[in-house]
N, CA, C and O of each residue as an XYZ file, in Angstrom:
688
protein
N      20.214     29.738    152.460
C      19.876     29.025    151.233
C      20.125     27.540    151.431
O      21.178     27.245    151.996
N      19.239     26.473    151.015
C      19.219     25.270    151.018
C      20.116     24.488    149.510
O      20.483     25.194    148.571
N      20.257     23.546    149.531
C      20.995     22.952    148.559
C      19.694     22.969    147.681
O      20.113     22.920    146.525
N      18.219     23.016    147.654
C      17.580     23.049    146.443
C      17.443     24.261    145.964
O      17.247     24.343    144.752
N      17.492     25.236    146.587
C      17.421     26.780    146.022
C      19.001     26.791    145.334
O      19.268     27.226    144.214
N      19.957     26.200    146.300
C      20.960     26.435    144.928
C      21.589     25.692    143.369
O      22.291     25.905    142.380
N      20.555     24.496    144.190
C      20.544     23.705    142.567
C      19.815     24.622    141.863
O      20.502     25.387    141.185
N      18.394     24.809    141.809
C      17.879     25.975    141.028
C      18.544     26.917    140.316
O      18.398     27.410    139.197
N      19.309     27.058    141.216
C      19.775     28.544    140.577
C      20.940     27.848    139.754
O      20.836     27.871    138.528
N      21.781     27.379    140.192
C      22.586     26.735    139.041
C      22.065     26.272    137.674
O      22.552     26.524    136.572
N      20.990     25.552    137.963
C      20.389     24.869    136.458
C      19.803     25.929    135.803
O      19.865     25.826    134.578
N      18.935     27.488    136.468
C      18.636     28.284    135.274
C      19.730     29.431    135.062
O      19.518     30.422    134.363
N      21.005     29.170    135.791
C      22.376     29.988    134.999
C      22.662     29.029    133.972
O      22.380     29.349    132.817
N      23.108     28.052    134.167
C      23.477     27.045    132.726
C      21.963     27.335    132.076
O      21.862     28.469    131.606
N      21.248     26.832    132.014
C      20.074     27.331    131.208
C      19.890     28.530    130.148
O      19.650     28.505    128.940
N      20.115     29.695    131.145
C      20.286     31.071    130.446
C      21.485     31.110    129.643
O      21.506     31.413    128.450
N      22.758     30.704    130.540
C      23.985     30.766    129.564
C      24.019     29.833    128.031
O      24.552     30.127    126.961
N      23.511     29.057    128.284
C      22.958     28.011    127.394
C      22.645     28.814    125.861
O      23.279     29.152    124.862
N      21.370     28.868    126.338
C      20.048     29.654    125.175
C      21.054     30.933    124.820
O      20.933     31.268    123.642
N      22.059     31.755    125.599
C      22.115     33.133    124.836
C      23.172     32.858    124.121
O      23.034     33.230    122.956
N      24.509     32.186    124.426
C      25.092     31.698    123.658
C      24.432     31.079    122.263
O      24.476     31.436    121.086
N      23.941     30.224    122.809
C      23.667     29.745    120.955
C      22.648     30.243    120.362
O      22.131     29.655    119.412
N      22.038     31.803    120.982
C      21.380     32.377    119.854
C      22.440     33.309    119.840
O      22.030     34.417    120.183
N      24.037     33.282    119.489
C      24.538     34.805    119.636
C      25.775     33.684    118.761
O      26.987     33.746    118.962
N      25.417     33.172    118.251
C      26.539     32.523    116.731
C      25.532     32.138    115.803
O      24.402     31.731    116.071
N      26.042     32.304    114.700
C      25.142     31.861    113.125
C      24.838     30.372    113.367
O      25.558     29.521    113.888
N      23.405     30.250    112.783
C      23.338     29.083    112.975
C      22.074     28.798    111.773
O      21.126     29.578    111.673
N      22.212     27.621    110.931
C      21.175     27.460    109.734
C      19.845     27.679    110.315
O      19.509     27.325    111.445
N      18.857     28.503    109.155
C      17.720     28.524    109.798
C      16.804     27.599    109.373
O      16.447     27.520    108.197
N      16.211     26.565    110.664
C      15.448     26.115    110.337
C      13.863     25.704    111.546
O      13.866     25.503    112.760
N      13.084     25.711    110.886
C      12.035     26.294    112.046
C      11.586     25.179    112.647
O      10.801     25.255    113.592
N      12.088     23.862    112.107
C      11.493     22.867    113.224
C      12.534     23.024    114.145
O      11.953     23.287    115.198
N      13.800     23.014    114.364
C      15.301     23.474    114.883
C      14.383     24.628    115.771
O      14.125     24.361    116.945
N      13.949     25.782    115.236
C      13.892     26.653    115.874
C      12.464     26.635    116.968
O      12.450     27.489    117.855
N      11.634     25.938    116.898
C      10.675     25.645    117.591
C      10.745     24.308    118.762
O       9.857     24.189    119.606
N      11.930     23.331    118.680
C      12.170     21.905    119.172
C      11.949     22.747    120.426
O      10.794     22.819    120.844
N      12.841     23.337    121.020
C      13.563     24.174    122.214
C      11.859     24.494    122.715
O      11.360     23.661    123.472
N      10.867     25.887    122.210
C      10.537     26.084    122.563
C       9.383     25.158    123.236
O       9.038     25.507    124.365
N       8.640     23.828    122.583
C       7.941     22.763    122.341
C       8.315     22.087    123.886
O       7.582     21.966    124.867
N       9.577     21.748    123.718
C      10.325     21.196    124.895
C       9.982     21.851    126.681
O       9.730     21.255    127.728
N      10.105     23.085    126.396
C      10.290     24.020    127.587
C       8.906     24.038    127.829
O       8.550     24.276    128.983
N       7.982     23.814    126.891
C       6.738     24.625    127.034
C       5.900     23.155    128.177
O       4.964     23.161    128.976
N       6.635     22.324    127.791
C       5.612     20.956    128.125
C       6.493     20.447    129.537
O       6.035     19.758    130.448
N       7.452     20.827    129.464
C       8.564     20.957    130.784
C       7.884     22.028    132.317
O       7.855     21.981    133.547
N       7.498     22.784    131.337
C       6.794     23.997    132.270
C       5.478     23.639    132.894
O       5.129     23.836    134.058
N       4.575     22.883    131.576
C       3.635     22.626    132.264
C       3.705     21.507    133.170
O       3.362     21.702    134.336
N       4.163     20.179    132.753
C       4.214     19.111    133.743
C       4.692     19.400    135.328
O       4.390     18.654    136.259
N       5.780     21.053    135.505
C       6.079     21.362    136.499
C       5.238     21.893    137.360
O       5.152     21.846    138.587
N       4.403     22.597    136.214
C       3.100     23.336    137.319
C       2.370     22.630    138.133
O       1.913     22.980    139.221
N       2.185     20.897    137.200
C       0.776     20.407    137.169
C       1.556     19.912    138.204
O       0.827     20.419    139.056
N       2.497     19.301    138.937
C       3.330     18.465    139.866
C       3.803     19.243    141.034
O       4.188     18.929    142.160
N       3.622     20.553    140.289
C       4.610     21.587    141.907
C       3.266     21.918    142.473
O       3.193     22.552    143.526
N       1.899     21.412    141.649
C       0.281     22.442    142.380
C      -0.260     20.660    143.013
O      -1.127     20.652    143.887
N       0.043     19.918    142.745
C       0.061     18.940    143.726
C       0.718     18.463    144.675
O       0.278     17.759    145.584
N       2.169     18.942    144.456
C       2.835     18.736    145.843
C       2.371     19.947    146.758
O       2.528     19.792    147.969
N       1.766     21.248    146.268
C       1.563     21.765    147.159
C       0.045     22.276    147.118
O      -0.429     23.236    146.509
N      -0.688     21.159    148.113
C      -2.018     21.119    147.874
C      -2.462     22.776    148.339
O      -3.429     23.277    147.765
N      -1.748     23.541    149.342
C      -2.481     24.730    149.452
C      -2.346     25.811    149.026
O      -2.586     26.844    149.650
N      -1.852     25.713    147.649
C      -1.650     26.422    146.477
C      -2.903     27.233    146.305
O      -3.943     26.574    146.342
N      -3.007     28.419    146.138
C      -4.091     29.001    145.463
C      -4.015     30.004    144.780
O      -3.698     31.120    145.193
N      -4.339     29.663    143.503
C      -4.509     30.385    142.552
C      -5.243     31.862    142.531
O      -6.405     31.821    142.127
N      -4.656     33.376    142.968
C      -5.889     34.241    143.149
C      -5.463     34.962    141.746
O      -5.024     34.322    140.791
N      -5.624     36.185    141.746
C      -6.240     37.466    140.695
C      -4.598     37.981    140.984
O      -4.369     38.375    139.840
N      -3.493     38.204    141.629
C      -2.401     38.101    141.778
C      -1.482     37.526    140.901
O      -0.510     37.914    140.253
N      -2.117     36.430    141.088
C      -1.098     35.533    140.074
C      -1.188     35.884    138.876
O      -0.247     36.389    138.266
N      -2.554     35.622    138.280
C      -3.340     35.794    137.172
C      -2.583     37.287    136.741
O      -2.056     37.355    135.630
N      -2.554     38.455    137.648
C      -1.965     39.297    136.972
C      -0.317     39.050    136.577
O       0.249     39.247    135.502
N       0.068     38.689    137.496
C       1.885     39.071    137.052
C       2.119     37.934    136.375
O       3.052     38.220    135.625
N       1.750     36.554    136.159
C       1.537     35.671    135.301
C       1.366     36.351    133.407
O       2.005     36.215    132.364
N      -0.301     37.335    134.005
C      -0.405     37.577    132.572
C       0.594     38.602    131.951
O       0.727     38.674    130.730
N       1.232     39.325    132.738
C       1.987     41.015    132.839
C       3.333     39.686    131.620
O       3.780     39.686    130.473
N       3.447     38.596    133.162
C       4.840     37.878    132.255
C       4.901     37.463    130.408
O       5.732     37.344    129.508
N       3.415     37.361    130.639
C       3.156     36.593    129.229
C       2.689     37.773    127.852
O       2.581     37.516    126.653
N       2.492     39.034    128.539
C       2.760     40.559    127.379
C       3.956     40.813    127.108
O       4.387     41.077    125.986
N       4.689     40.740    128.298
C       6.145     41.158    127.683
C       7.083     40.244    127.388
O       8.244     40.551    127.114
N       6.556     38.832    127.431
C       7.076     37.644    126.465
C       6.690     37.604    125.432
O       7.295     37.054    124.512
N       5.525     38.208    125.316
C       5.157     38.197    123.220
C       6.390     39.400    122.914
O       7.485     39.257    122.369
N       5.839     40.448    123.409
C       6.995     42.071    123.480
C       8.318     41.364    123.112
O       8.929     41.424    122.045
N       8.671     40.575    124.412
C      10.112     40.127    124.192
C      10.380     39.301    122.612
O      11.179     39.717    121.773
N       9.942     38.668    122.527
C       9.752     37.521    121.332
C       9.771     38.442    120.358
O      10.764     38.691    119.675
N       8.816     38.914    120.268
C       9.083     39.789    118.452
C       9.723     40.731    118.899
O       9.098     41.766    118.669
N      10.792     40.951    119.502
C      11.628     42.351    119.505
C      12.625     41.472    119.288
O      13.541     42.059    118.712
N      12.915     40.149    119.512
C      14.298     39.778    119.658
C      14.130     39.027    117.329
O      14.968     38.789    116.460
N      12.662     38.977    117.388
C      12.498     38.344    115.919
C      13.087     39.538    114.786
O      13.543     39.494    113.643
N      12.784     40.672    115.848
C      13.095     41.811    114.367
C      14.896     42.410    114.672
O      15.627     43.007    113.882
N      15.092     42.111    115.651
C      16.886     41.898    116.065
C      17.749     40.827    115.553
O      18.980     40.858    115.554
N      16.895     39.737    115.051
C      17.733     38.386    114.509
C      17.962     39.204    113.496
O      17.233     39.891    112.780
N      19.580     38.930    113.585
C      20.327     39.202    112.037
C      20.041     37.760    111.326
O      19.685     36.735    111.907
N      20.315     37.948    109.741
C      19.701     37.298    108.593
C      20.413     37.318    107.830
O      20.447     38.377    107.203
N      21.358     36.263    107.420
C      22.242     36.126    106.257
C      22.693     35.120    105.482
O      22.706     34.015    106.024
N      23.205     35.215    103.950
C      22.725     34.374    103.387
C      24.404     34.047    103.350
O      25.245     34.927    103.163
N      24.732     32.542    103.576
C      25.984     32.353    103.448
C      25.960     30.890    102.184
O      25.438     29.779    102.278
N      26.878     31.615    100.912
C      26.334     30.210    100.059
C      24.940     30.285     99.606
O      24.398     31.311     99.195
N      24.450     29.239     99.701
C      23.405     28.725     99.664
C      22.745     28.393    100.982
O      21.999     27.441    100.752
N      22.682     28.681    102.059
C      22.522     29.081    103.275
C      22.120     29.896    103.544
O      22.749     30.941    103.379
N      20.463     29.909    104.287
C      20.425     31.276    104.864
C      20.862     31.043    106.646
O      21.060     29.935    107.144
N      20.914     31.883    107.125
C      21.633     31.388    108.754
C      21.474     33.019    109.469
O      21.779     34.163    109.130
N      20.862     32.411    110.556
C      20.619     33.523    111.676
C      21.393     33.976    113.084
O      22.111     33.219    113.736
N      21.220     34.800    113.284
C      21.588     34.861    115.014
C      21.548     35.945    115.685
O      21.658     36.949    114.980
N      21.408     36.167    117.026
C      20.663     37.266    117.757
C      21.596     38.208    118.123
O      22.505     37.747    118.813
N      21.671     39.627    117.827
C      22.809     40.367    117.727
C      23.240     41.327    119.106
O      23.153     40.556    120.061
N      23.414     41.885    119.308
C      23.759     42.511    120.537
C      21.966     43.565    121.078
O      21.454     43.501    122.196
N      21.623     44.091    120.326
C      20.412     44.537    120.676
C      18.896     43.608    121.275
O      18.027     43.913    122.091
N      19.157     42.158    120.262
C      18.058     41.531    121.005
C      18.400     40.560    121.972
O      17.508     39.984    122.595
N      20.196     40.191    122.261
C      20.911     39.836    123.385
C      20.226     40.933    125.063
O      19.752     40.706    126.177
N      20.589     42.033    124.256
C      19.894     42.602    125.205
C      18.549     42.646    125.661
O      18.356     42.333    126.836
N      17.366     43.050    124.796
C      15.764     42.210    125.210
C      15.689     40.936    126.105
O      14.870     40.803    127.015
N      16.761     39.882    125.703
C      16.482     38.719    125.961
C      17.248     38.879    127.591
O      16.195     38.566    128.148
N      17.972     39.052    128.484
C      18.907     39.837    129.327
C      17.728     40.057    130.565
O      17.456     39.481    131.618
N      17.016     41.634    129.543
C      16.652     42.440    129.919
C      14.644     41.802    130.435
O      13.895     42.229    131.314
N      14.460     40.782    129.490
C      13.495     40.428    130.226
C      13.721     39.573    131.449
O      12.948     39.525    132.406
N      14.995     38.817    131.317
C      15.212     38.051    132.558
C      15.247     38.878    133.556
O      14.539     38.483    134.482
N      15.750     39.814    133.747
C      15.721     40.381    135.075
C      14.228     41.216    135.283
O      13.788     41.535    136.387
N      13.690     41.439    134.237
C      11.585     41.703    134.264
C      11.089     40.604    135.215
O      10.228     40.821    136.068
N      11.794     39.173    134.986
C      11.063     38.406    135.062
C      11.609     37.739    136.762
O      10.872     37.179    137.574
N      12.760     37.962    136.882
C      13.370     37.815    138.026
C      12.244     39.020    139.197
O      11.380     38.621    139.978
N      12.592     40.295    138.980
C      11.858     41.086    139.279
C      10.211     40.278    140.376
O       9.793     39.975    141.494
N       9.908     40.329    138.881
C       8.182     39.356    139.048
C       8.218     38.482    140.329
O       7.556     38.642    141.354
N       9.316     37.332    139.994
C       8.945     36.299    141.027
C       9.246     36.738    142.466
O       8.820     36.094    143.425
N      10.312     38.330    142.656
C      10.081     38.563    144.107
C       9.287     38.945    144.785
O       9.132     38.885    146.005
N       8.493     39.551    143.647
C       7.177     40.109    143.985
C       6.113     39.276    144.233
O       5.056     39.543    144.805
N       6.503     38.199    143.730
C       4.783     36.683    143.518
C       5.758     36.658    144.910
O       4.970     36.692    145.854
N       7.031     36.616    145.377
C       7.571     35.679    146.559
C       6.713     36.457    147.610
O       5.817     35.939    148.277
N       7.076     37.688    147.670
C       6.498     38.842    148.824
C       4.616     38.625    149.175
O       4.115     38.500    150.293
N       3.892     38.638    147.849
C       2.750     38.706    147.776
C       2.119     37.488    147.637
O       1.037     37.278    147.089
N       2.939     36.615    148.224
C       2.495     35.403    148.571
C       1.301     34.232    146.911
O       0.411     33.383    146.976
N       1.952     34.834    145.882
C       1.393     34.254    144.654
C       2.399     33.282    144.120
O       3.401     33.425    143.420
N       1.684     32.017    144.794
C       2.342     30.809    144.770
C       2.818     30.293    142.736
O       3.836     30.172    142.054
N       1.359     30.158    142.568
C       1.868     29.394    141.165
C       2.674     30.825    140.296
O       3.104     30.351    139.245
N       2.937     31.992    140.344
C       3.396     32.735    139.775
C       4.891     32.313    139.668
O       5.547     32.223    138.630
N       5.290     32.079    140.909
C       6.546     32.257    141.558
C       7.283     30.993    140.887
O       8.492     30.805    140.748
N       6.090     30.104    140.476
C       6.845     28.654    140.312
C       7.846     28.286    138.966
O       7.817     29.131    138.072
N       8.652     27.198    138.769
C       9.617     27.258    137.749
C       8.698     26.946    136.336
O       9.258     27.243    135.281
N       7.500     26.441    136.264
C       6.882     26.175    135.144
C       6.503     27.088    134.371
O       6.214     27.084    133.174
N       6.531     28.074    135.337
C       6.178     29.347    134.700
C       6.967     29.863    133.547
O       6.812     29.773    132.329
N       8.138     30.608    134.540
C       8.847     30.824    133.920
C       9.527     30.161    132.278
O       9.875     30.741    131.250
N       9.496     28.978    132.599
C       9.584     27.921    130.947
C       8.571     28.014    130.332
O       8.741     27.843    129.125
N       7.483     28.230    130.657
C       6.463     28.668    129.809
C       6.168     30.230    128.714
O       5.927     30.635    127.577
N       6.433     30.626    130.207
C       7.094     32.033    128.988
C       8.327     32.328    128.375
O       8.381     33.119    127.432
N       9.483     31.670    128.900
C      10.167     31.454    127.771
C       9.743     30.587    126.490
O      10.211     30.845    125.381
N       8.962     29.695    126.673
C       8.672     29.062    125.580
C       7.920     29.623    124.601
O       7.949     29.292    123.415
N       6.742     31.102    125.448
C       6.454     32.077    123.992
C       7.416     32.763    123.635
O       7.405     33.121    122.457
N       8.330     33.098    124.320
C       9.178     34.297    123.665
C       9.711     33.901    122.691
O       9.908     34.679    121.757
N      10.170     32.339    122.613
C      11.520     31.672    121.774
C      10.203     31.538    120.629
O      10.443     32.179    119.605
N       9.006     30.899    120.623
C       7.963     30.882    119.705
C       7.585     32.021    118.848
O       7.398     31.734    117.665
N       7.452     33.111    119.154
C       7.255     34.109    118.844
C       8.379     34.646    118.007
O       8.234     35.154    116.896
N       9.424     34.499    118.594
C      10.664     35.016    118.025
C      11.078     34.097    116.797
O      11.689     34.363    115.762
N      10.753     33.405    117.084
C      10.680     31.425    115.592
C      10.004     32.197    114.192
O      10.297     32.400    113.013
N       8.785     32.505    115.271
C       7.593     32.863    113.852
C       7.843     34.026    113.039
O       7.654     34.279    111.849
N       8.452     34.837    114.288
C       9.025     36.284    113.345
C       9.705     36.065    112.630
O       9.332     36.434    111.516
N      11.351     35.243    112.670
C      12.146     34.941    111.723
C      11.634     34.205    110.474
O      12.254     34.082    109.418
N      10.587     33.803    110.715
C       9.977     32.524    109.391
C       9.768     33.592    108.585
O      10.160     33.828    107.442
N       8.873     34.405    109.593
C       7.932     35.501    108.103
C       9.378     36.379    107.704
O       9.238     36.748    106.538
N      10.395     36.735    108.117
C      11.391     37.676    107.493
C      11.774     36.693    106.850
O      11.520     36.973    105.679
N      12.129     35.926    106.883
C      12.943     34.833    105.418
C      11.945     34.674    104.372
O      12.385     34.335    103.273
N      10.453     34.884    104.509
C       9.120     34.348    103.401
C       9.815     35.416    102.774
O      10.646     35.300    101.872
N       9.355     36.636    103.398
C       9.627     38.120    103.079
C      10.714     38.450    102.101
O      10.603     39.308    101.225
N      11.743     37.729    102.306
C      12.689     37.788    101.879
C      13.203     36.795    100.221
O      13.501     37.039     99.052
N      13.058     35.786    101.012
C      12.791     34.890     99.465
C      12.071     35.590     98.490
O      12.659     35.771     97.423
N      10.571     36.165     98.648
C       9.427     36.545     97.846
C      10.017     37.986     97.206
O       9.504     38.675     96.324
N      11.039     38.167     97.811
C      12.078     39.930     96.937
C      13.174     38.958     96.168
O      13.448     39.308     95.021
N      13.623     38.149     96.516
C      14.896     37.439     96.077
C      14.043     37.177     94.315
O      14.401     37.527     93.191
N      12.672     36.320     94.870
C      12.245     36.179     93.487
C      11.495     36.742     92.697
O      11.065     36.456     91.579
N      11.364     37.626     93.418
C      11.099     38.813     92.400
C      11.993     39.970     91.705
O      11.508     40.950     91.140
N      13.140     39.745     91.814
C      14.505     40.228     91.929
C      14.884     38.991     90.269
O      15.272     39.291     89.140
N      14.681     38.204     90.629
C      15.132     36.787     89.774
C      14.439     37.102     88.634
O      14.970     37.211     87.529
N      12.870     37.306     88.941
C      11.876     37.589     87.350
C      11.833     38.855     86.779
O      11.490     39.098     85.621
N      12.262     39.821     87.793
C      12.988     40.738     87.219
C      14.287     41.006     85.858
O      14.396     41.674     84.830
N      14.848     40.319     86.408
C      15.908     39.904     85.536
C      15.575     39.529     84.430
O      15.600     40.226     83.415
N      15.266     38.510     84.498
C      14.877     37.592     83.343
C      13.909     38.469     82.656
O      14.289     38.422     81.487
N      12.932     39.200     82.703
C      11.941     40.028     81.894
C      10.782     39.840     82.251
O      10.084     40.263     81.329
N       9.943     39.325     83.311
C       9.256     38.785     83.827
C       8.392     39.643     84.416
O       7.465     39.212     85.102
């Protein structure tokens, strides 16, 4: 191993340790908050592709990639709304506040090593842009998206019983 394979690997352990930690404490929900991250990663990912497929002009893109690329990006939606319907949801105060509980800790875990998986396989089968780090931030960036949008619609969901709960009351 070279000192850049182990920077790598250092920056996506802090990375991972990063993201699961602070989806695994309450935290206010709010969806520009909850989308910054994914926005970030997503444009991180691409500028990496567009820079790692020019440093390496004999990159080629085949039907390989395209598959375990796309395989990555089904079970990043999969992942994403499994971890959206695992966010616990609670109202503290006047606060509503979320966070990812031991079941979609696990999804989220459990696709990393899907996804670890993948790139030994792009390594073996010689599928260059698969293998690359843009990738990977890219599909994290649907999963965390996906998982954003799910929580939005369970809080709509939720408000829209709260107030109907409210006009209830009242005679409504």
């Amino acid at each position: 191993m070279n000192m850049d394979t182990l920077e790598t690997i250092g920056i996506a352990v802090l990375v991972i340790a990063f993201i699961t930690v602070r989806q695994s404490v309450w935290q206010t929900v709010n969806l520009t908050r909850l989308l910054r991250m994914p926005v970030i990663f997503g444009l991180i990912g691409v500028v990496s592709l567009v820079t790692g497929a020019r440093a390496l002009s004999h990159l080629h893109v085949g039907a390989v990639d395209v598959l375990i690329i796309g395989t990555e990006l089904a079970l990043g939606l999969l992942a994403g709304w499994l971890m959206g319907r695992f966010t616990q949801i609670r109202r503290f105060g006047d606060q509503l506040k979320s966070r990812l509980g031991a079941a979609g800790i696990g999804v989220w875990l459990g696709f990393l090593v899907v996804r670890i998986g993948l790139a030994v396989v792009a390594h073996v089968v010689d599928a260059g842009l698969a293998e690359q780090t843009g990738t990977i931030l890219i599909v994290v960036a649907v999963i965390k998206t996906v998982q954003a949008l799910m929580i939005r619609e369970r809080i709509d969901r939720h408000q829209a019983a709260e107030r109907q709960r409210e006009y209830a009351a009242v005679g409504f």
